[in-house]
Structure formats: C-alpha cells, structure tokens
C-alpha positions in Angstrom: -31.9 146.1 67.5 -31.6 142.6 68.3 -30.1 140.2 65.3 -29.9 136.7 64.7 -26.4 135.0 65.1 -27.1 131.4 62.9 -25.8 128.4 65.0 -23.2 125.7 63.5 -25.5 123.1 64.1 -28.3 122.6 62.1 -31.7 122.6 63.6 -30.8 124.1 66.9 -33.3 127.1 67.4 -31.4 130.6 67.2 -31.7 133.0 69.9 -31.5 137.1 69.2 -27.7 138.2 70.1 -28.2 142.0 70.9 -25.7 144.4 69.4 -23.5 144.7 72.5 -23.5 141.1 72.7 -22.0 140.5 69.2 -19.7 143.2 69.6 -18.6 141.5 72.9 -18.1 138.8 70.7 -16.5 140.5 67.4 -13.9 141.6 70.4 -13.1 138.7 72.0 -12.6 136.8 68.9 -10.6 139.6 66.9 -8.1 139.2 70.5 -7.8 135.4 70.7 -8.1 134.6 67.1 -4.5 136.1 66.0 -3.0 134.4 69.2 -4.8 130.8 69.3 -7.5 129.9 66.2 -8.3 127.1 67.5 -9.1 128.2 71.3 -11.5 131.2 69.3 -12.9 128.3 67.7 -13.5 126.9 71.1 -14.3 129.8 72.9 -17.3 130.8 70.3 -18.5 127.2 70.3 -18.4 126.9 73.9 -20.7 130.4 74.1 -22.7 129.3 71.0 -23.4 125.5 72.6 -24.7 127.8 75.9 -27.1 130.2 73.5 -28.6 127.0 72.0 -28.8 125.0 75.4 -30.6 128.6 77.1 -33.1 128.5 74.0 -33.9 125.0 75.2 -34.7 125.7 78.8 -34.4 129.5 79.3 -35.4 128.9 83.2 -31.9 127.5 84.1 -30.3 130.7 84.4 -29.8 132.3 87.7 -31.9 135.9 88.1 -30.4 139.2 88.0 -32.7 140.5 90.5 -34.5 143.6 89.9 -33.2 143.6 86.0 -35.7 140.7 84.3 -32.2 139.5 83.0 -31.0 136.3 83.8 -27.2 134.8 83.2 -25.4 132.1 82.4 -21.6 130.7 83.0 -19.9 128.6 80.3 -18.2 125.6 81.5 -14.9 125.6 80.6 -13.7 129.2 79.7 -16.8 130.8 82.0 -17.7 133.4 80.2 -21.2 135.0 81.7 -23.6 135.0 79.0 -26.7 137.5 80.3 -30.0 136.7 78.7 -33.6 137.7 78.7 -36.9 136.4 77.0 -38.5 138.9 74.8 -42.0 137.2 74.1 -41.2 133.8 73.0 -37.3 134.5 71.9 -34.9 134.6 74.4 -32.1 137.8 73.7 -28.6 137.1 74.6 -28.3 140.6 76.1 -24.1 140.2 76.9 -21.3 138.0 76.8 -18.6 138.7 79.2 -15.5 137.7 79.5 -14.4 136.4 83.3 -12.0 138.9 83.8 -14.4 142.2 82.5 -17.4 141.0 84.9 
C-alpha cells in the first residue's frame, strides 16, 4: 500500500512513495548514513527535491514503454526515481541507485 513520505519543505505537495520505494530508501540511507551524514542528507534531498519537482509536472519523465511507468534521473548522484500517476497522485513506484539499475 502506497504511503505518504512528508517533504522538508513546507507546502510542496507530497507524492505516494510505494513500499519498495521507501525500503529502497530505508537501504540506501542505513549504507551511506554511518559512512557520510552529510552526503545521506544530500542524497535524500536530492531524491526528495525530484518527487516534489515530478508532482509539479509528472509529464517530464521519460516512458517505460509498455509499463504506464515513467522515470526520472537525479542530477547529481542519478539515482532513477520510477514513477506513475494513480488518479490525480503521482506514486514513486522505485528509487534506484545507479549501480543496482
């Protein structure tokens, strides 16, 4: 079941993180965070500015043809964040890491 993962910036309009998404995410973080706080920090805000920019304008994601899915790169870290709308919400379906894709 789809949750809600609150932004850090107020007023941005949350999407729905799947569960695989926010496990993706629980993962990543619980690696990075005991090496480099500060690039977790990064890293989740970087994927978190994405959700909230995809939100905004859920067209500018490239298709996953055949799948109704569309995706996402981050800029600097480019992590693939896979999305879909689901009425008027859009569903961050999966975050992936460069190296898992």
């Amino acid at each position: 079941m789809p949750r809600r993962w609150p932004p850090s910036s107020p007023g941005v309009t949350d999407p729905l993180w799947s569960a695989r998404a926010l496990a993706s995410l629980t993962a990543q973080d619980d690696y990075l965070r005991p090496l480099n706080p500060t690039a977790a920090d990064a890293v989740l805000s970087e994927i978190e500015h994405l959700a909230a920019l995809i939100v905004e304008f859920p067209q500018m994601g490239r298709r996953i043809d055949g799948t109704g899915l569309r995706y996402h790169v981050t800029g600097r870290y480019r992590y693939r964040v896979i999305y879909r709308m689901r009425g008027r919400w859009v569903e961050i379906v999966e975050v992936l890491h460069p190296r898992r894709e």
